[in-house]
N, C-alpha and C positions, 0 to 999 in steps of 0.2 A: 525357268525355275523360279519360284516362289521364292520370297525376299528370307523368309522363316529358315527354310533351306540353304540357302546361300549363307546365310548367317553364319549358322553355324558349321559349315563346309569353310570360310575362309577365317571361324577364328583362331589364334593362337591357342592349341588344345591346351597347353600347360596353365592357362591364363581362364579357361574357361568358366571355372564360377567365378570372375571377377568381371565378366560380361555381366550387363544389363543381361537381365530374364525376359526375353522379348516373349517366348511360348507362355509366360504365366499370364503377362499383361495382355496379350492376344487371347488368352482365356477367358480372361475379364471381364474383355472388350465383348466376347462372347455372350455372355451372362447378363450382359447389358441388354445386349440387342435381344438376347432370349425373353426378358424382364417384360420390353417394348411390344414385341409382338404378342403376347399372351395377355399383356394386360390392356393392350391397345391403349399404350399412354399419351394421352393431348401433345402438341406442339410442346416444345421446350420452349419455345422462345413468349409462352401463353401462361407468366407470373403474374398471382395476384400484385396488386399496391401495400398490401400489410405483410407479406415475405418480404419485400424488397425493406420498408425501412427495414421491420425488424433485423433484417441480414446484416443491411449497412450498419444497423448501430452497433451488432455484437460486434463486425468487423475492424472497428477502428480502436475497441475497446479490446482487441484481442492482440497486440502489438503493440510495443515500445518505440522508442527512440533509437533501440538499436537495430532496428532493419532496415532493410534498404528494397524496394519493391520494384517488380519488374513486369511494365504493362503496355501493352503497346498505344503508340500516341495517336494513330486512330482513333482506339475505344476510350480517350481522354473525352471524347467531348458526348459520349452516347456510353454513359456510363452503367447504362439499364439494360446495353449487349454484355457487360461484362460476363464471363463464367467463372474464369479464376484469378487469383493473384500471387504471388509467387516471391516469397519475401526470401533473404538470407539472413539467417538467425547466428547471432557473434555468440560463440560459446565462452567462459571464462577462459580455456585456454588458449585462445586465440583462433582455434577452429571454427568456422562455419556450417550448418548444413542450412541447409534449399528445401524450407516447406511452402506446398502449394494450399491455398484456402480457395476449397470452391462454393461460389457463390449461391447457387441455386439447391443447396441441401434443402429445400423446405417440400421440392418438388415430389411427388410419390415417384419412386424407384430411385431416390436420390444417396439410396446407400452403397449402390454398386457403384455408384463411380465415386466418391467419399472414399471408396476400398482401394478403386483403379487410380488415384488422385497418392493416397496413402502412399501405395505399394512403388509408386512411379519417385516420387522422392527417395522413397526409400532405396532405388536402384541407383539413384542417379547420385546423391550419396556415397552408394558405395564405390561406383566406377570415378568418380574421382575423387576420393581417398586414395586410392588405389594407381590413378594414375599422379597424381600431386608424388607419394610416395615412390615411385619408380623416376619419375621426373629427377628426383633431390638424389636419388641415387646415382643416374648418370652423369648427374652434373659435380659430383663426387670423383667418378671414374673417370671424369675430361679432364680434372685437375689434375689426376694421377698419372696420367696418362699424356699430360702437356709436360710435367717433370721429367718423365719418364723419354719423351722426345727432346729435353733441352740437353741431357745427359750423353745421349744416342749423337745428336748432332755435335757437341762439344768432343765426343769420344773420336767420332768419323775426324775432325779438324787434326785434333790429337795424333791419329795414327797417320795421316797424310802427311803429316809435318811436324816428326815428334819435338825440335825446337821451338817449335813456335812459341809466344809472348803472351800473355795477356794485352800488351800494349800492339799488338799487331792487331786483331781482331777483340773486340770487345762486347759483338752483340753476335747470338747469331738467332733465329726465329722459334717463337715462343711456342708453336703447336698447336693447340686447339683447345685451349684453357677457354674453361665458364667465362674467364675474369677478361678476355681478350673477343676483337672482335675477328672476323673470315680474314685470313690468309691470303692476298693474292698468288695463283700458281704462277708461274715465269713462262713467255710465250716459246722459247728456245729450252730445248732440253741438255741438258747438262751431264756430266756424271755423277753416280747416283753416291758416290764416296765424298760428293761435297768437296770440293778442295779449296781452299783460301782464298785464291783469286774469285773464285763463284760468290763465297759467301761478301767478300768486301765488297763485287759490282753489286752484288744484290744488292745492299745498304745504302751504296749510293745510289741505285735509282730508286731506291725508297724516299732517301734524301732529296733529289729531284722533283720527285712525284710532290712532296711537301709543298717544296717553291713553290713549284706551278699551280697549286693548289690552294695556294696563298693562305699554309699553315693548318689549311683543312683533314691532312694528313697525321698530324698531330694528334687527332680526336680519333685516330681509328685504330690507333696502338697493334699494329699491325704488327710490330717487332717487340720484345720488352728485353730489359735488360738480362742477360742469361751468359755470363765470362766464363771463360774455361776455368774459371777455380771453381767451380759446381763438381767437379772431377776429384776435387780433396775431397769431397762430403760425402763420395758415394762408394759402391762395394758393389760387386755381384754375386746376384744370387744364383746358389750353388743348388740347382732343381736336382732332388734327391729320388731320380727316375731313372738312371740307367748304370748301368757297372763299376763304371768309375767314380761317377759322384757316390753313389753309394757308398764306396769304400773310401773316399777321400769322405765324406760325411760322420763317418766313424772316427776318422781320425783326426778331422781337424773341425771346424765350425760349417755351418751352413753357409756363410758368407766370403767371401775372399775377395783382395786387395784388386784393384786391375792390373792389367800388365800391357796396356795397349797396343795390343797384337792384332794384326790381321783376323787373325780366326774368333777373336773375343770378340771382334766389331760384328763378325758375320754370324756369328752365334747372337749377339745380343738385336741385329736386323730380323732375324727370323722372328725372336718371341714377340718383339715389340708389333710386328705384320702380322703374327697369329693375333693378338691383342686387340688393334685396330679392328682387326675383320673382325673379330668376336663382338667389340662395343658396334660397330656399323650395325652390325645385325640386330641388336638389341634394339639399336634407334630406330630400324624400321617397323620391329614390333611392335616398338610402342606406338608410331603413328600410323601403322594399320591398326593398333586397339582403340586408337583415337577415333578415327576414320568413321570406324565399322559401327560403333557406337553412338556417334553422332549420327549418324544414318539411321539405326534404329530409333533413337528418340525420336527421330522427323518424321521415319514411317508410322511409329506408334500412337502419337499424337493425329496422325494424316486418315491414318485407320479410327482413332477417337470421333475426330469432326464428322467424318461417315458416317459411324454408326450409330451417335445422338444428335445428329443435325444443329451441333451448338459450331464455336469459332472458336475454339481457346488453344489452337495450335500453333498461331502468331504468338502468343503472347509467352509459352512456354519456351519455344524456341529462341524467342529473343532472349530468354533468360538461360538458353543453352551455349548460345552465342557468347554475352557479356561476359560466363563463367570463364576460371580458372580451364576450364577444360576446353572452354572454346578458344577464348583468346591468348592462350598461351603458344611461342612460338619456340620456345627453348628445344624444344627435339629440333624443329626444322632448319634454325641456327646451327645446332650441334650437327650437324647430318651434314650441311654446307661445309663446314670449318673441317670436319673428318676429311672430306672429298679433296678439297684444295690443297691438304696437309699428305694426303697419302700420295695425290698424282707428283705434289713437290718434290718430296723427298722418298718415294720406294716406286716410282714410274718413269721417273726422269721426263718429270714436265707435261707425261702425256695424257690428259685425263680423260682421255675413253679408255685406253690402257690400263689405266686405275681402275675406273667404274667397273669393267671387267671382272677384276678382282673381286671388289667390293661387292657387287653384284652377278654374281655368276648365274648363268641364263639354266633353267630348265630344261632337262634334256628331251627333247620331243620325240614323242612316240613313233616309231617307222613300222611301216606294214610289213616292209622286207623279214625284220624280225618273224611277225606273227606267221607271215608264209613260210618261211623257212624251218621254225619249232615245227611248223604244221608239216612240210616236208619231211622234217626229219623222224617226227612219230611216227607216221604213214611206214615209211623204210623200214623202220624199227617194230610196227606190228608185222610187215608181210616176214621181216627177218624171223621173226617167232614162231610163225608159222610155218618157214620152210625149215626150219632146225628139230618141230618139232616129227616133220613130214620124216625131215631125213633119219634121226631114230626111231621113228616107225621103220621105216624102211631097212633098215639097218639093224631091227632088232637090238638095238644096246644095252635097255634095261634088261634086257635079258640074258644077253651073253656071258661068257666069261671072262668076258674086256671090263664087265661094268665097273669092277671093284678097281679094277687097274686106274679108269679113268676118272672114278669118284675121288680115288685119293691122290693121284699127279695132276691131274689137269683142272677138274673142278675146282680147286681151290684156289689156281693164276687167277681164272678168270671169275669167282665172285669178289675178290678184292672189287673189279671197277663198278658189279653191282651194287656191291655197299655205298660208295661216293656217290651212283646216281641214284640212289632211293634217299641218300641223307639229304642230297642238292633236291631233289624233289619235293621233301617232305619241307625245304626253305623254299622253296618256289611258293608254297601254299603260304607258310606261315607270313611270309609278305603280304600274299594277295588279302589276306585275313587282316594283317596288319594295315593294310592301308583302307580297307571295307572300314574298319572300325575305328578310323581316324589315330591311331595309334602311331607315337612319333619314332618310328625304331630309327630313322639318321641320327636326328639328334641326341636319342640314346648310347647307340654305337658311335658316335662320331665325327660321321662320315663328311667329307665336306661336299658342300652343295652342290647337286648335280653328277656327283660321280658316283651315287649308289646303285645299284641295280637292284633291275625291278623285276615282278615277277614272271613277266614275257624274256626277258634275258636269260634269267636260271630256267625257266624252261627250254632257251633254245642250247643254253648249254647243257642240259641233262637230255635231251634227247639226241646231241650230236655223241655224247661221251656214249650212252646208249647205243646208236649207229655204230662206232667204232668198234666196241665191246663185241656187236652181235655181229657183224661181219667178220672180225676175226675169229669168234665160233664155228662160223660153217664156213669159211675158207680151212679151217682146219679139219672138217670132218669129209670136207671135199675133197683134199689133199689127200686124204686118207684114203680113202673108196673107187677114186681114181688110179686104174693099173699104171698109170704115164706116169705118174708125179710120185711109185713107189722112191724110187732114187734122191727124193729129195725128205726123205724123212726127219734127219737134224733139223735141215729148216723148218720142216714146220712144227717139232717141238717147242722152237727157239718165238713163234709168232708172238705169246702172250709177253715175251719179254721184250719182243719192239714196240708191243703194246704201251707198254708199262714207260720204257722211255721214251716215244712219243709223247704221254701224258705228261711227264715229268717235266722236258722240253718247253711244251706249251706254257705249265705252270709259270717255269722261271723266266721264259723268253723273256728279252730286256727291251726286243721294239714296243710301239706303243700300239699292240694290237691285239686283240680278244678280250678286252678289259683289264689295260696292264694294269691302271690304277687300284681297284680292288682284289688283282691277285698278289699284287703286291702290299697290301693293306692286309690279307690274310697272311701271307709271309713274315710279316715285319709282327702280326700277333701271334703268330706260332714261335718264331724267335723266340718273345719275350715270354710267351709259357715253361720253355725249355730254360730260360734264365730265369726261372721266379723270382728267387731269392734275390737275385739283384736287380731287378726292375720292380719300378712301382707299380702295382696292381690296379689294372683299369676294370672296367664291367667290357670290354672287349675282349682282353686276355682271360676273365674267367668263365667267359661264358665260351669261349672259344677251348676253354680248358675241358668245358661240361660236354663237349661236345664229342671231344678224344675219349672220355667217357663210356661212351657207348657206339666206337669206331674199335674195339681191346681187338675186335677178330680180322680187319682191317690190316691191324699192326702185326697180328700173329701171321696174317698175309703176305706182307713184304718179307717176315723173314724166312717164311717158306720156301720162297723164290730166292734168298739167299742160299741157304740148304739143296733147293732141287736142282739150281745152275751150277754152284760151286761146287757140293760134294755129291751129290746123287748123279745117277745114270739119266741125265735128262734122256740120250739116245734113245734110248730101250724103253723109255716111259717107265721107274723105279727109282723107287729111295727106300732110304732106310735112316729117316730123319727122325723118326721116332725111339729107335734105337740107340739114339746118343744122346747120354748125360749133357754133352752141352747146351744139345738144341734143347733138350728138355728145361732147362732149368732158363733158358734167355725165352723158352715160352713161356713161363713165370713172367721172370722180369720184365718183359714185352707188356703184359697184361699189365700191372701194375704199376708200372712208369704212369698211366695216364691219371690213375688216382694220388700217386705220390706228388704228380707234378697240384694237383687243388690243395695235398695238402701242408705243403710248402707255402702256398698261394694264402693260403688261410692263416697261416703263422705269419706271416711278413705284413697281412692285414691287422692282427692282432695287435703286432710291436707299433704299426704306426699310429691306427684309431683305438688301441684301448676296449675294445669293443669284446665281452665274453662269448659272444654269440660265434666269432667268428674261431673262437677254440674249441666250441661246442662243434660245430661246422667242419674242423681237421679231426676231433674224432671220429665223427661219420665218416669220414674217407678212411681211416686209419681200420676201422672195422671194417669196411668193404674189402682192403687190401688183404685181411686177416683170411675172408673169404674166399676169392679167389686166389690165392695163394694153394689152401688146403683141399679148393674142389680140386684146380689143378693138379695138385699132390695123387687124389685118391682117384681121379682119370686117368691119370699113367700105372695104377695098379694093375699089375696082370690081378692080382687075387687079392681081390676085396675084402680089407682089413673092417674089421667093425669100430675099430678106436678111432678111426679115421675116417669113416663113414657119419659116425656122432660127432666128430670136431666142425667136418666141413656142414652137417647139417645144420647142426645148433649156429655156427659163424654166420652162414648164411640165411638163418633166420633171423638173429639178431641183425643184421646188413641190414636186410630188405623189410625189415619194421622201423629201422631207423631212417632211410634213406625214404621209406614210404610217408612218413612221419612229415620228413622235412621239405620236401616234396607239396605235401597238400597245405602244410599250414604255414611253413616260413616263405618259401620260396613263390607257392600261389596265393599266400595270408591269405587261404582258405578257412573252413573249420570254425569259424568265429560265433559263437554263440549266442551271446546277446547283441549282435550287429540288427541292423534293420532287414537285412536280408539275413535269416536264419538259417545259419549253419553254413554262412557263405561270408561275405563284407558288407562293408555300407556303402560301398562302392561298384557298379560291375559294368565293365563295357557292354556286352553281350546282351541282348532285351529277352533269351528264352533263361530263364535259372536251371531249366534241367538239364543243360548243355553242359555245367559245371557241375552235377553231379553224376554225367556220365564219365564226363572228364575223369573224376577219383576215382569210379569204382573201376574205369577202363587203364588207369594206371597201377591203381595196386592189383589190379592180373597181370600187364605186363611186367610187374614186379615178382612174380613169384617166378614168370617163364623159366628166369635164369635159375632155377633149383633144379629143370628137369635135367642135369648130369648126376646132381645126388640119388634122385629117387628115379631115375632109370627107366624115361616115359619113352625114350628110344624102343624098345623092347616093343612096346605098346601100338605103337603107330607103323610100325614096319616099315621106316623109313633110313636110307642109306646116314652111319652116323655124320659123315660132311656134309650132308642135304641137312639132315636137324640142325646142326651147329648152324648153318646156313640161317635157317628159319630164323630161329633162337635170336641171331645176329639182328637178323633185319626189323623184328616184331621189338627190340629196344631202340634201334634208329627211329619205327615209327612211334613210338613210347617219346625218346627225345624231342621230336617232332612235334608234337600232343605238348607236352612242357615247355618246348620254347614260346609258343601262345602265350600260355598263362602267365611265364615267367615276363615276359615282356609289358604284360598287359599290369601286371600288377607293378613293376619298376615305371612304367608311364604312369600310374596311379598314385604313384610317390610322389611323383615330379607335381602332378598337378594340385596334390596336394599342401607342396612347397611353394608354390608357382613357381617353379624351376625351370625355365623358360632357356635359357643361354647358361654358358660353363665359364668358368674362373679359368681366365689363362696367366699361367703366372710371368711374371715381367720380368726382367733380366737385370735392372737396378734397385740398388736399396741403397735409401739416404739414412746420411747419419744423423742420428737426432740432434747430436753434442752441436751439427754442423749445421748452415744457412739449407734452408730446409723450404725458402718460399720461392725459389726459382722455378 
């Protein structure tokens, strides 16, 4: 693979325009060599004697007293190889940039690399601005975050031995503060609650270590002063994310007293290890941005000397070296100090245990997978095919069974097609998603390594497929078979072992079929169902949008409620249509998934102040209006017209609004004076007519759902649960189509923030009034 390529494959996408522009200067470099060969230009190294003085003399007259020049001591003594020089220029406010003066501008073709020379300062500039400023930032968050462990440590003492003295322990280890240096970890592991006797040996063979070091111990400040009165100054924060806080938040402050309890240590262990791993992560981005960056200037420079046969890639790189960006070690320190601190105190001593943690390994790809989905398609097309043999066979569509079986049985079994066309249509938007460098883990989430990837959801949409279609023709088999008439209950009853088998699966608690994200989907459906008292993540709402367009899904389960419970499953009949109740919870069914966004959008309103996001619960609030009155005017035996005009005009209002916010908020589509017209200034995608298929192929699937108003059933002479059917699925694949764009343009945000890592919030808060430099 080409360096160009790799580049941009390993960098931090969030961070991306803050890379050196390696494709522009490789264009340059282009332009150069093109210059060369068309003009057939002499040697470079073939200067008159009247450019050389004149060069030198502008050159010494072009520079102050306050630069500082970087050249290599080679070309000190053959001062007539020089090509460039490479000063740092002190700006009044204390800033620096790194302009290069090239020597040989007298040469014909000497303006393209004057350009190349320009534009290469000008990158290099900005990458460390860029990195100086993230630098000062986490050396911000180690302080925060070394307090935030003297607190943690002094708390753990505390609760081990709520008597305990200030005069009994006096120090206990400072964490991984700027201001300190590496931590030794302990070669014996301990318990991770810290107990008194741990923390005093520890001190003394610090103390020890001192001696024998004859004071050299002294200078490493390994320990700093940090007493359990640190425990008067501080509070904990009361994270206003789930039920309780919530409603204690209301009632009392954000902040509350400690009570040093068991459970407050172990609540306040967990944020402060979400925290840690959070900052870990960040320091290794920023030394792979270092990395990758210094790599490119040495290749761009190495590709220079190539293509103009001059030497000035020693003399740049030494001044890539001597820089702030070269010779800074503050991440690699910080990274040391994290390691030593975390395997201490949350590993118990063990620092590959730790690094684990810290670095959790990539999941590797197994072919097993690929064979397997591959197996389970295969099954899953011949199943289609003999289902659809056996109603040939069978004549169905055409009997007098058919309506029997369109409206009992048909409808068990597309509930599990709905989930494997929704799971499919995210199998894709993965595979798309990672084609186009798009960061959806760290959008969603997810922690490292436990996401699933697009070979997974396809091995599980093809197994849920298998199941689905084997329990089809085990039931039409069951049927046609004179032996197995005797057993007819049962096979009524198949689609409903179905149904709790999948359900089984879902919630199983061993650690198998990917308990970690079905439980990650669990714990965000949870919190959709609690809106109001949980705080709103972009997992819970996009997990909300997604319920969205699942409404016949849910009218599914409760059909199976209705057909087992009250209806003659025996006999294959109900009469669920007939009851006001079913009827009105098929309402409420439907519109639960849009009440639940727009709860979701109120509770976002009260927290960020944000008008958009009340703009945002009207759209759902007219959608609900909608499906409410088509439902209404679908249960009509005799088609009222006043209600015919309510649910039409509702649902045209919906689906202009909903289409609306669709193309321009949610995809920031639409934009007019953008550089790309009528689109953004931004686009992952390299065709532009992909995003105007994109619109025109969602506002059709937007109108789809009007065909119960205007009555296109009639139309296409198709059984009305086969429409609903269709209707169903052509919005799953509509959803499907939207989760792309919407992801792509919230990755678009991010990189536009350089939003790289997320804010985890920490479990203490010091008091200002108190000692506040521990």
């Amino acid at each position: 693979m080409k360096f160009g390529k790799e580049f941009e494959a390993q960098m931090v996408q969030e961070w991306q325009e803050a890379y050196v522009d390696y494709s522009n200067l490789k264009s340059i470099l282009k332009d150069i060599l093109r210059f060369k060969q068309l003009n057939n230009a002499p040697s470079p190294m073939a200067a008159t004697v009247k450019g050389k003085l004149k060069r030198n003399a502008s050159l010494y007259r072009a520079f102050s007293g306050l630069t500082s020049r970087f050249r290599p001591d080679s070309t000190l003594k053959n001062n007539e190889d020089e090509v460039i020089l490479v000063s740092a220029v002190q700006e009044g406010d204390g800033e620096g940039d790194y302009q290069t003066m090239f020597l040989r501008s007298n040469e014909e073709g000497a303006e393209h690399e004057l350009v190349f020379f320009r534009r290469l300062d000008d990158e290099f500039n900005k990458v460390i601005k860029f990195y100086k400023k993230n630098v000062a930032e986490v050396i911000v968050e180690a302080d925060e975050l070394s307090k935030q462990m003297n607190a943690l440590i002094a708390l753990r003492i505390k609760v081990d031995n709520p008597v305990i003295g200030q005069n009994d322990v006096n120090l206990v280890p400072n964490g991984f503060s700027s201001n300190s240096s590496s931590i030794d970890h302990p070669t014996n592991g301990g318990n991770q609650a810290w107990s008194v006797i741990n923390v005093i040996k520890e001190e003394q063979k610090e103390e020890d270590n001192d001696g024998i070091n004859g004071g050299e111990g002294n200078k490493k400040e390994g320990f700093k002063a940090a007493p359990l009165e640190v425990l008067d100054h501080v509070k904990i924060n009361v994270e206003v994310g789930t039920p309780l806080s919530t409603l204690k938040a209301v009632i009392r402050s954000s902040k509350s007293d400690l009570s040093f309890s068991r459970k407050e240590l172990r609540t306040a262990e967990e944020k402060i290890t979400r925290a840690i791993v959070e900052f870990y992560r960040k320091l290794r981005l920023l030394k792979s941005y270092c990395f990758l960056n210094q790599l490119a200037f040495s290749k761009i420079m190495k590709k220079y000397d190539k293509t103009s046969s001059r030497n000035a890639s020693k003399a740049y790189l030494q001044m890539v070296d001597k820089s702030y960006f070269g010779s800074s070690d503050e991440v690699t320190t910080l990274m040391e100090r994290v390691e030593d601190t975390y395997a201490k105190h949350f590993a118990n001593g063990n620092r590959r245990k730790g690094m684990k943690k810290l670095r959790p390994q990539a999941k590797r790809e197994r072919h097993r997978i690929t064979f397997l989905y591959g197996l389970f398609s295969g099954c899953s097309i011949a199943l289609i095919v003999a289902i659809i043999l056996n109603l040939h066979a069978r004549a169905l569509l055409k009997s007098v069974e058919r309506d029997q079986y369109m409206v009992n049985i048909f409808p068990l079994y597309s509930l599990f097609g709905y989930i494997a066309l929704h799971m499919l249509m995210y199998a894709g938007n993965i595979y798309f998603w990672k084609r186009y460098r798009i960061n959806f883990p760290f959008i969603f989430g997810f922690k490292q390594g436990t996401e699933l990837g697009y070979r997974q959801l396809l091995l599980l949409t093809s197994g849920l497929s298998l199941l689905t279609l084997a329990a089809v023709i085990s039931h039409l088999d069951i049927e046609i078979d004179p032996r197995t008439q005797t057993f007819r209950t049962l096979t009524e009853l198949i689609p409903l072992f179905l149904l709790i088998l999948v359900v089984s699966i879902a919630f199983c608690p061993f650690n198998i079929i990917y308990r970690s994200s079905r439980f990650f989907l669990i714990r965000c459906a949870f919190r959709c169902v609690c809106a109001p008292l949980y705080k709103v993540t972009l997992p819970d709402f996009f997990l909300a949008d997604q319920f969205t367009s699942q409404v016949q899904a849910f009218r599914s389960l409760e059909f199976y409620i209705c057909y087992y419970v009250w209806g003659n499953f025996r006999e294959r009949s109900n009469k669920c249509e007939d009851s006001e109740v079913y009827r009105v919870f098929y309402i409420v069914v439907a519109i639960v998934p849009y009440w639940l966004r727009f709860i979701q959008c109120l509770r976002r309103l009260l927290e960020e102040k944000d008008a958009a996001h009340g703009v945002n619960g009207l759209k759902y609030l007219s959608t609900i209006a909608a499906v409410a009155l088509r439902t209404i005017y679908q249960f009509q035996k005799q088609k009222a017209t006043t209600w015919l005009v309510l649910a039409a005009a509702t649902s045209g209002m919906a689906t202009i609004f909903n289409t609306y916010w669709d193309i321009v908020i949610d995809w920031g589509l639409l934009r007019r004076k953008s550089s790309n017209p009528w689109l953004r200034d931004k686009l992952v995608l390299p065709h532009k007519v992909v995003y105007f298929l994109a619109m025109a192929l969602n506002c059709v699937l937007r109108l789809v759902w009007m065909q119960q108003v205007l009555g296109i059933q009639t139309v296409l002479f198709l059984h009305g649960t086969a429409l609903t059917a269709v209707v169903a699925s052509l919005e799953i694949i509509r959803r499907g189509i939207w989760n792309f764009f919407r992801l792509e343009n919230e990755h678009l945000n991010n990189v536009g923030k350089y939003r790289a890592s997320k804010s985890v919030p920490l479990p203490f808060c010091y008091d200002h009034n108190g000692d506040n430099s521990m």
